[in-house]
Every structure is written in structure tokens, then in C-alpha cells.
NUVO-190676 format. One record per residue: residue number from 1; residue in one letter; chain; x negated, y negated, z of N, C-alpha, C in turn. Coordinates in nm, 4 decimals. Layout:
% NUVO-190676
+-----+---+---+----------+----------+----------+----------+----------+----------+----------+----------+----------+
:   k : r : c :      n.X :      n.Y :      n.Z :     ca.X :     ca.Y :     ca.Z :      c.X :      c.Y :      c.Z :
+-----+---+---+----------+----------+----------+----------+----------+----------+----------+----------+----------+
: NUM : A : A :        X :        Y :        Z :        X :        Y :        Z :        X :        Y :        Z :
...
+-----+---+---+----------+----------+----------+----------+----------+----------+----------+----------+----------+
//
This chain:
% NUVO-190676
+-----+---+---+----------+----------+----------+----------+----------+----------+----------+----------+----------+
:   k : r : c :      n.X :      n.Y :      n.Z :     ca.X :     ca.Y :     ca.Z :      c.X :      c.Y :      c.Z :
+-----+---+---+----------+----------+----------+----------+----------+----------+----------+----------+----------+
:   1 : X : A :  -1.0542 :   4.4610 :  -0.5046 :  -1.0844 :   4.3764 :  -0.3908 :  -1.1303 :   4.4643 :  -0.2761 :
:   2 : X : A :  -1.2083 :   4.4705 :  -0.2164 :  -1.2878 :   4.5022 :  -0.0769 :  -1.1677 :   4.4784 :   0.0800 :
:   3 : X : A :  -1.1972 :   4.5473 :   0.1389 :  -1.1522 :   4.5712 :   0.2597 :  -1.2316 :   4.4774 :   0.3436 :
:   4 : X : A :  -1.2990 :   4.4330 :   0.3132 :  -1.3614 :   4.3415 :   0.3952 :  -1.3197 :   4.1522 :   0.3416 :
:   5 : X : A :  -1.2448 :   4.1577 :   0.2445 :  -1.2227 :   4.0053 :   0.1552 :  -1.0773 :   4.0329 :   0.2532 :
:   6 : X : A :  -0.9837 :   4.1449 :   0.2898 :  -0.8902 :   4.1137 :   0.3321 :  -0.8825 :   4.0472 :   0.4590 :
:   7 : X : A :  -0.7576 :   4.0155 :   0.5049 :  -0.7352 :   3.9472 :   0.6519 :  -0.7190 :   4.0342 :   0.7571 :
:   8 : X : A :  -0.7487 :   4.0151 :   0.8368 :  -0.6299 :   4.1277 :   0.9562 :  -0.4954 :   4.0616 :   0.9186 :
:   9 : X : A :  -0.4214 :   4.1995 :   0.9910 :  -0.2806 :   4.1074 :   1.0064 :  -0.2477 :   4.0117 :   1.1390 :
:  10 : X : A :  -0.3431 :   4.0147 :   1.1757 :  -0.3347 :   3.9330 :   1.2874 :  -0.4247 :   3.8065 :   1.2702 :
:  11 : X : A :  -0.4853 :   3.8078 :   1.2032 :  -0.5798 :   3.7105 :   1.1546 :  -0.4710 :   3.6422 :   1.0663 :
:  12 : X : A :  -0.4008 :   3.6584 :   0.9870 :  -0.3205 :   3.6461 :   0.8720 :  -0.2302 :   3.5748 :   0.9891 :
:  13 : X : A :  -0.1738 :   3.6331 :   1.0586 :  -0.0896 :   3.5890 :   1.1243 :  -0.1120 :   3.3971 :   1.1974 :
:  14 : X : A :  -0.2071 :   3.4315 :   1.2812 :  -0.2880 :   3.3149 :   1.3280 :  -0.3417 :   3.1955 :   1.2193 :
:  15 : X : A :  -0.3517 :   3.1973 :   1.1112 :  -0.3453 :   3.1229 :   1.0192 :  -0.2524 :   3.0895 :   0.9716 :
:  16 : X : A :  -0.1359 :   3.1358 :   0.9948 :   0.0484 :   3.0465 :   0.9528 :   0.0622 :   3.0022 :   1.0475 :
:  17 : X : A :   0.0551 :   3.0801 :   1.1681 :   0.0863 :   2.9855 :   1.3243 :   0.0333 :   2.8709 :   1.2939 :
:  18 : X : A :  -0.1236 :   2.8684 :   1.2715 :  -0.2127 :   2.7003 :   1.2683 :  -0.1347 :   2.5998 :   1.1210 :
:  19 : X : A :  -0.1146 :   2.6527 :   1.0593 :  -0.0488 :   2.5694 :   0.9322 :   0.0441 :   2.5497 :   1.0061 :
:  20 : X : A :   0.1212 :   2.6110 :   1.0417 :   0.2868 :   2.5580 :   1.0912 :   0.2854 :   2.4343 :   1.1776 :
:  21 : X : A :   0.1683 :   2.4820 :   1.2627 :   0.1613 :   2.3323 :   1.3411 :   0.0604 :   2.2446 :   1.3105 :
:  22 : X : A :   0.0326 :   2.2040 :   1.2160 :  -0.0304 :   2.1520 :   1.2171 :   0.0570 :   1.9789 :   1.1362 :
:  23 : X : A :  -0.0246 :   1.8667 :   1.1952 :   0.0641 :   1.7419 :   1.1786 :   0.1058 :   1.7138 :   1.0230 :
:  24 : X : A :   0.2119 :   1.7155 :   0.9712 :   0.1657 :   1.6821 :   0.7873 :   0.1877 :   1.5454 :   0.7536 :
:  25 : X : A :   0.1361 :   1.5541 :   0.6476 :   0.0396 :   1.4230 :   0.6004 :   0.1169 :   1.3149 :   0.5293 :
:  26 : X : A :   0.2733 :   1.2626 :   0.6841 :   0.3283 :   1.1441 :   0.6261 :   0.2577 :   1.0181 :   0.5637 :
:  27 : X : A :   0.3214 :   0.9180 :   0.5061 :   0.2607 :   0.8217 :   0.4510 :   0.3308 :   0.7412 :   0.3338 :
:  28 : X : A :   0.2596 :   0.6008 :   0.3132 :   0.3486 :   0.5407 :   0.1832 :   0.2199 :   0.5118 :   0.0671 :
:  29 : X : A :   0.2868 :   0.5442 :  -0.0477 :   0.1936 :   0.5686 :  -0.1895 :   0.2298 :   0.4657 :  -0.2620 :
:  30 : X : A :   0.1476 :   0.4473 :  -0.3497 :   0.1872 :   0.3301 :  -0.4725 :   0.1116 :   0.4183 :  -0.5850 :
:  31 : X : A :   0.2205 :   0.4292 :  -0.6560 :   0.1937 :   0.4530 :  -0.8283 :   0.1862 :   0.3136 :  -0.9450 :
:  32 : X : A :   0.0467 :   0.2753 :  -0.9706 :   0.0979 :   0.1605 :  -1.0851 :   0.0219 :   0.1707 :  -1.2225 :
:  33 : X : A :   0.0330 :   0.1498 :  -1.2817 :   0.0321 :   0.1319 :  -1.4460 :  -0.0087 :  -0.0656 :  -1.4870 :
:  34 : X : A :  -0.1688 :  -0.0802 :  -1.4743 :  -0.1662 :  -0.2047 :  -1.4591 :  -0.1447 :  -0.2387 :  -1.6181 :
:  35 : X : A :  -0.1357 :  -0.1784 :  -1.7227 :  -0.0991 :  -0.2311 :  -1.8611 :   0.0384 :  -0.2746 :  -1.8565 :
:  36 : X : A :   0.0594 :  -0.2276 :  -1.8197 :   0.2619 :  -0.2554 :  -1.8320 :   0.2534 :  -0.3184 :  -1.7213 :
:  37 : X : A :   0.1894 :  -0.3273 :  -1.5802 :   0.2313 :  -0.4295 :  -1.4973 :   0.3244 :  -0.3304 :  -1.4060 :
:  38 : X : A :   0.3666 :  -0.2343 :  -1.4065 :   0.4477 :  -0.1846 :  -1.3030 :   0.3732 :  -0.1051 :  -1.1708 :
:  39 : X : A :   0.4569 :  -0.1166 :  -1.0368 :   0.3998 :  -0.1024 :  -0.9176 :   0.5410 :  -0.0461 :  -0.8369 :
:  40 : X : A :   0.4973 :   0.0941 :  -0.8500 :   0.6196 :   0.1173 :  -0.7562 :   0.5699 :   0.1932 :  -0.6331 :
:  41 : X : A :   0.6085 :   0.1893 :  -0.4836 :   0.5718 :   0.2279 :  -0.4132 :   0.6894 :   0.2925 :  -0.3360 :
:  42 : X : A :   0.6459 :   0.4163 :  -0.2527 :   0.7227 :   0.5111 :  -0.1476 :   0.7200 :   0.5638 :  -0.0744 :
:  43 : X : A :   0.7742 :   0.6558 :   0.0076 :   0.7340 :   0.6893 :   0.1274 :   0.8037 :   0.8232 :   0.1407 :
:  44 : X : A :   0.6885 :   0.9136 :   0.1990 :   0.7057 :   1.0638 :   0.2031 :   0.6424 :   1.1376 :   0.3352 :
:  45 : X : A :   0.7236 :   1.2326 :   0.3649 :   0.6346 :   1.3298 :   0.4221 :   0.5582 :   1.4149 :   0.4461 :
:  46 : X : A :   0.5046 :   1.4371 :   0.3039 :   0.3893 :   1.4902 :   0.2515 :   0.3733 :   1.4432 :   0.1396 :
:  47 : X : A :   0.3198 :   1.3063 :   0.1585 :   0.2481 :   1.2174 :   0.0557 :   0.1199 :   1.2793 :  -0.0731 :
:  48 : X : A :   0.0705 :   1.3432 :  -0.0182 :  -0.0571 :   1.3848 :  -0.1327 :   0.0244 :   1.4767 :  -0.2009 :
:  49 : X : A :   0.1093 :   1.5860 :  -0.1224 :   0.2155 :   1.6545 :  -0.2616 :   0.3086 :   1.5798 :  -0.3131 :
:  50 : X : A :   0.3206 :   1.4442 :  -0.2853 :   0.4338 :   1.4097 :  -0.3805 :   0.3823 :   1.3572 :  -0.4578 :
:  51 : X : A :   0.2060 :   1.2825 :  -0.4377 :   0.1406 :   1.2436 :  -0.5605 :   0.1019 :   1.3216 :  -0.6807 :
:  52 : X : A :   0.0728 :   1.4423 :  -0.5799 :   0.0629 :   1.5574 :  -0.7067 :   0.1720 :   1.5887 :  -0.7906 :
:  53 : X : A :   0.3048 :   1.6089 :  -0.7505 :   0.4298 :   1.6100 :  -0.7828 :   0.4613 :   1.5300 :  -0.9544 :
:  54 : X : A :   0.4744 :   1.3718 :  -0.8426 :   0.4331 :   1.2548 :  -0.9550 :   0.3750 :   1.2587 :  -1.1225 :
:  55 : X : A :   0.2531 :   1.2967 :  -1.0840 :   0.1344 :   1.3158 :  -1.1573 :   0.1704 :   1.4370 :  -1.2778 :
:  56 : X : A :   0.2178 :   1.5473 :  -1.1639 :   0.2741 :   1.6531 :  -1.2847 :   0.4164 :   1.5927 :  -1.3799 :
:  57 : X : A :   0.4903 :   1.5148 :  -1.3594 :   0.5878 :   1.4997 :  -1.4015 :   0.5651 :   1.4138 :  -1.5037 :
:  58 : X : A :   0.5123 :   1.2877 :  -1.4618 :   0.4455 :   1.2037 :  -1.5704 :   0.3615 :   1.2950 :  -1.6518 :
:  59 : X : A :   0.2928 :   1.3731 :  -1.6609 :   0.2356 :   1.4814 :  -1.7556 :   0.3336 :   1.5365 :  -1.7989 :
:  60 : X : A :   0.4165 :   1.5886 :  -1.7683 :   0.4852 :   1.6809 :  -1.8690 :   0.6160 :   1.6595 :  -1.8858 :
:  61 : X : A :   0.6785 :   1.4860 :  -1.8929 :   0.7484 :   1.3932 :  -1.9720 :   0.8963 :   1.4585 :  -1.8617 :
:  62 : X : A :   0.8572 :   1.4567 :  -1.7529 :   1.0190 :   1.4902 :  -1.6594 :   0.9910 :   1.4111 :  -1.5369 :
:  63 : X : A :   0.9635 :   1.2699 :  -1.5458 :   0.9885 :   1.1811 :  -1.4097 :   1.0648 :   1.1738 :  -1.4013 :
:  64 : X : A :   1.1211 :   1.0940 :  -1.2867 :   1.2266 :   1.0496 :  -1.1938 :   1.2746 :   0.9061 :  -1.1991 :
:  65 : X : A :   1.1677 :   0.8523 :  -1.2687 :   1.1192 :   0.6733 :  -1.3173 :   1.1232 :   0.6099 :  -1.4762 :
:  66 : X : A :   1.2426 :   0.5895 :  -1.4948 :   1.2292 :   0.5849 :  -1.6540 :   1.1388 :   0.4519 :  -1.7034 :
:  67 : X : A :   1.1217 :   0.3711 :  -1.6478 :   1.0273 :   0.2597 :  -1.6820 :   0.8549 :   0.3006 :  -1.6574 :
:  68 : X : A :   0.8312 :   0.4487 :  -1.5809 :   0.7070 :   0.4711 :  -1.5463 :   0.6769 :   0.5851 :  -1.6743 :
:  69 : X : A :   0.7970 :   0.6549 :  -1.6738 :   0.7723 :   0.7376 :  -1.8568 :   0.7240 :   0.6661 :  -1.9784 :
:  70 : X : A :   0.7931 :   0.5431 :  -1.9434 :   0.7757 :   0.4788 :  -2.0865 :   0.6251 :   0.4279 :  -2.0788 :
:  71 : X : A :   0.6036 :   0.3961 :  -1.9666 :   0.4511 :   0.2942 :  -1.9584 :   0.3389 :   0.4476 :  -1.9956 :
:  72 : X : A :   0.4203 :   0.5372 :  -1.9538 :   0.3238 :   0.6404 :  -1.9267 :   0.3031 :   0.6833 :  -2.1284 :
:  73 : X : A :   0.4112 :   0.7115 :  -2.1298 :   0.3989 :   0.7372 :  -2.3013 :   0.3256 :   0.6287 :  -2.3916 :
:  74 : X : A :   0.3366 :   0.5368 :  -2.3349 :   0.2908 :   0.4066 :  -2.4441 :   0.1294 :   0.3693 :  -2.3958 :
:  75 : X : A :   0.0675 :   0.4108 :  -2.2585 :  -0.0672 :   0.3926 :  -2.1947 :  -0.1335 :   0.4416 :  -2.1691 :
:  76 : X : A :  -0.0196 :   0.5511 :  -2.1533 :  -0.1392 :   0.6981 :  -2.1340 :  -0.2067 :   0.6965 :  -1.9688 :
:  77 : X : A :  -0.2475 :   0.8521 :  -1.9708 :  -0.2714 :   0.8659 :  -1.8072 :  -0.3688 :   0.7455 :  -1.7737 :
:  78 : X : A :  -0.4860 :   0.6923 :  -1.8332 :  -0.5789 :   0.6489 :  -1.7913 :  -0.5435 :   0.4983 :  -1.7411 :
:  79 : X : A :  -0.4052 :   0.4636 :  -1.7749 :  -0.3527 :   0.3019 :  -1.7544 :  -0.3004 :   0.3784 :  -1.6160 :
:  80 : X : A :  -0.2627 :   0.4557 :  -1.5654 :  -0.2157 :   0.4955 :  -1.4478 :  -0.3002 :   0.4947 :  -1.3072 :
:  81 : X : A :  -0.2934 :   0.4523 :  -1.2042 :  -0.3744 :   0.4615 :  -1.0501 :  -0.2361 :   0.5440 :  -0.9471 :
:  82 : X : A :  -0.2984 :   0.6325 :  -0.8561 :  -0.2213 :   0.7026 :  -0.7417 :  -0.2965 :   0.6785 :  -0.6009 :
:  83 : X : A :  -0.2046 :   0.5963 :  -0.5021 :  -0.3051 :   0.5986 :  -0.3980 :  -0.2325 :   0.5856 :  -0.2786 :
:  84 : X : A :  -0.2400 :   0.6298 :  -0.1528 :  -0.2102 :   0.6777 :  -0.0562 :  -0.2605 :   0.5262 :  -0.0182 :
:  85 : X : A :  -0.1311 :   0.4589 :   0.0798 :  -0.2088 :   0.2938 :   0.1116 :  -0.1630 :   0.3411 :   0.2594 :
:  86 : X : A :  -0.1357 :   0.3772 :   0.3260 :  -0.1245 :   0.4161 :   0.4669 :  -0.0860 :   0.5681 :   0.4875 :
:  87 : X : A :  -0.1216 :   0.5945 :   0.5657 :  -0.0579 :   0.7166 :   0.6511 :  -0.0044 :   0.7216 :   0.8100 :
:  88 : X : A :   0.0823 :   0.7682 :   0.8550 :   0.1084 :   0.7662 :   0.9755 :   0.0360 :   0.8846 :   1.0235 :
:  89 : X : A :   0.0117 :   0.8185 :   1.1974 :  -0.0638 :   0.9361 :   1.2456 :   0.0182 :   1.0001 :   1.3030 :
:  90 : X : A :   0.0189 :   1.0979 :   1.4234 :   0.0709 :   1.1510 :   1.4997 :   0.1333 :   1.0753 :   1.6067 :
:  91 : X : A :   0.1950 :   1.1006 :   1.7002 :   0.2248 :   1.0418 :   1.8434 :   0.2492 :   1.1067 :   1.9488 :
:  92 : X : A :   0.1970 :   1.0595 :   2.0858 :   0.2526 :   1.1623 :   2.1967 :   0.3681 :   1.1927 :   2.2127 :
:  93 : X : A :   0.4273 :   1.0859 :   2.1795 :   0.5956 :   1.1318 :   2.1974 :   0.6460 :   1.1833 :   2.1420 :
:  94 : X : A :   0.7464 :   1.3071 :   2.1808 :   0.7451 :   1.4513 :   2.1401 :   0.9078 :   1.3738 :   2.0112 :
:  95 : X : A :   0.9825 :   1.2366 :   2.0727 :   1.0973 :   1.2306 :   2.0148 :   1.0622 :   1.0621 :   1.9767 :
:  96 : X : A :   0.9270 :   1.0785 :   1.9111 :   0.8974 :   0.9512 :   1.7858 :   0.9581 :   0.9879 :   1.6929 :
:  97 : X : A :   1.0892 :   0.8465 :   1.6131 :   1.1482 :   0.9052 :   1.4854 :   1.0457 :   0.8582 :   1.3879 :
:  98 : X : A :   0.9290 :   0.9808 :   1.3087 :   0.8548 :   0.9567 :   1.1598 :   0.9537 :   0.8284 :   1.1368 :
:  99 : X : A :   1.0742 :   0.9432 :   1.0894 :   1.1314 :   0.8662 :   0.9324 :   1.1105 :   0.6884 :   0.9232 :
: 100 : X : A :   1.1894 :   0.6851 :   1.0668 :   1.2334 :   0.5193 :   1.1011 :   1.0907 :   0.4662 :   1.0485 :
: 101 : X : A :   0.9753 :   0.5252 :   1.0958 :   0.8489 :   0.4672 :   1.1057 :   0.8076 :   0.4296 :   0.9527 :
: 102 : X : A :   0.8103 :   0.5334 :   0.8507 :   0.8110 :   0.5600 :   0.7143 :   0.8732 :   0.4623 :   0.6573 :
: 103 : X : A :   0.9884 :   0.4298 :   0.6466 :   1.0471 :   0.3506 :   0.6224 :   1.0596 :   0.1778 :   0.6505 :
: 104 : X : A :   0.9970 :   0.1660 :   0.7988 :   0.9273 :   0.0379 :   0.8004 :   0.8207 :  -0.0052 :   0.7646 :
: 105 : X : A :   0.7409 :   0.0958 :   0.7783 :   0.6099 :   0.0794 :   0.7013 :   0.6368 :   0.0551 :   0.4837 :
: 106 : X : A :   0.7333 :   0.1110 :   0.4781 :   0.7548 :   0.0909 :   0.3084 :   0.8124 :  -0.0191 :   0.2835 :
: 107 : X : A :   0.9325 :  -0.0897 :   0.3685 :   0.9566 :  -0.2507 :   0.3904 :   0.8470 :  -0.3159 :   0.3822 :
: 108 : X : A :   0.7547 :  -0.2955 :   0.4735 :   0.6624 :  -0.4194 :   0.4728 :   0.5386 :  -0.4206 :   0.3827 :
: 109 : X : A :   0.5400 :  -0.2904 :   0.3293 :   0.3934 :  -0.2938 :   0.2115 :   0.4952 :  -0.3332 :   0.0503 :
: 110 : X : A :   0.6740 :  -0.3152 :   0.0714 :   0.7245 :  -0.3935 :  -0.0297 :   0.7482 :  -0.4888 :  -0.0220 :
: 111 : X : A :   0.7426 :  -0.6231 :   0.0566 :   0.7292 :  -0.7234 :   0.0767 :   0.6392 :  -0.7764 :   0.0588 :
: 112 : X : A :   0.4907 :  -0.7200 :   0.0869 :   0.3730 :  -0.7836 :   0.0776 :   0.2927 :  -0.7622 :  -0.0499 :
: 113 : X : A :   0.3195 :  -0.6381 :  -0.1251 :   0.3341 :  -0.6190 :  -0.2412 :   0.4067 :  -0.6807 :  -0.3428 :
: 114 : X : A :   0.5298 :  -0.7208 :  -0.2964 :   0.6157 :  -0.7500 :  -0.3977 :   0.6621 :  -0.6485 :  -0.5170 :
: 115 : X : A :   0.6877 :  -0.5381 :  -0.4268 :   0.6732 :  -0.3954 :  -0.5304 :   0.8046 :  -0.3589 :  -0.5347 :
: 116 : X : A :   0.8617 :  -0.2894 :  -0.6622 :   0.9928 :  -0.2217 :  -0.6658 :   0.9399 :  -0.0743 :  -0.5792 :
: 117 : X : A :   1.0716 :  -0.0142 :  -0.5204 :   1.0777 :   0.1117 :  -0.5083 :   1.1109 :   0.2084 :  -0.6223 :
: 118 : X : A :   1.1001 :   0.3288 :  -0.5754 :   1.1354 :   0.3993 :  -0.7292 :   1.3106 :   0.3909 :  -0.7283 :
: 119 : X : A :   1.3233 :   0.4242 :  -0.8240 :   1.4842 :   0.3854 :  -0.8447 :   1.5799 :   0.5017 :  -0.7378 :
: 120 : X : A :   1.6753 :   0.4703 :  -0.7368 :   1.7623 :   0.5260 :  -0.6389 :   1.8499 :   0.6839 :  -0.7137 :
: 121 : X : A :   1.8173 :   0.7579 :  -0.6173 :   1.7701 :   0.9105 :  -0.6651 :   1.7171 :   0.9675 :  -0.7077 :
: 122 : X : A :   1.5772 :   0.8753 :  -0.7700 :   1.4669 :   0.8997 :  -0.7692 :   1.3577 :   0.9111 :  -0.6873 :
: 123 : X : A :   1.3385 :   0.8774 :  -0.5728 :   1.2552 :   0.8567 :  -0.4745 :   1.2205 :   0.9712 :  -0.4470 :
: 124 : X : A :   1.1209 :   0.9965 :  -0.4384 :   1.0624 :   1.1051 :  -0.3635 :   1.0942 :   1.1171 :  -0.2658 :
+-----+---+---+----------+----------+----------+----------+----------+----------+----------+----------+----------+
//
């Protein structure tokens, strides 16, 4: 590798500072399997890694969802959809509670859905 592909260390540095602050990417997801009919939806604080998460687990037969293994074994990835149905944005207020927010927002897209959550200690 070249001396020139490296970072400064100060450059290096200034690029964790900016990750560190930077807002992450709360939100509520729905995983469903329209062959089997199942729709489960949740809510995270870094939603696109927990889809990825998801995704790996259902691949390599260690979910968290035993009714989403089975659909998954019997349908295969391609009966499967992953999709980010909201995200929260940021707020000025330095002492907005996410979570509370996360969590109402997953009430009301399971209501209007009519969706199970993932099972309990399973949740992402």
C-alpha cells in the first residue's frame, strides 16, 4: 500500500469525530414473507443494520423468529421483502426521548398494519 492511500492521523481522526456525530438511522421495518402470509414489524436504532442483521440470520438458519425460519426454509429468500416504512428524523431538542418516539411510531404502523411484532426476546 502507498503512503499516499494512507490517512493522516489527523485526518483519521476527524473522520470518527464526524461518524460519532453523526444522527443514526432510527426507524420502524417490516419483514414479510407474502407466501406464508407473515408480517412482522419493529423498531430500531439503526434500522438498515438490523435489516442486514435479519437477513443474515434468516440465511444462515439462526433467527430470533421461529415462524419466519420456517416460512424462510419452506419459501426461500425470494418469498421474503425488507423495508424501512419510516424513519425518524432528528430534533432540536437536545432532551427528545427517540425511544418513546420509536415505539409510538411501531404502535401505530401495528395497528394499521395489523402486524405481529417479533416475538418477545426476539426483537431487535
Amino acid at each position: 500500500m502507498t503512503i499516499s492511500l494512507l490517512l493522516s492521523s489527523q485526518a483519521r481522526r476527524a473522520r470518527v469525530q464526524d461518524y460519532k456525530q453523526t444522527f443514526p438511522p432510527l426507524g420502524i421495518y417490516a419483514v414479510r414473507c407474502e407466501a406464508a402470509g407473515l408480517l412482522r414489524l419493529g423498531a430500531s436504532r439503526h434500522v438498515d443494520g438490523t435489516l442486514n442483521r435479519l437477513r443474515f440470520e434468516l440465511a444462515h438458519g439462526s433467527p430470533r423468529d421461529a415462524a419466519l425460519a420456517q416460512a424462510w426454509a419452506r419459501h426461500g429468500a425470494e418469498a421474503f421483502s425488507f423495508a424501512v416504512l419510516e424513519r425518524v428524523t432528528e430534533r432540536a431538542a437536545p432532551d427528545f426521548d427517540y425511544e418513546a418516539e420509536l415505539q409510538t411510531l411501531l404502535a401505530l404502523w401495528q395497528a394499521e398494519l395489523q402486524a405481529a411484532p417479533f416475538a418477545p426476546g426476539g426483537q431487535p
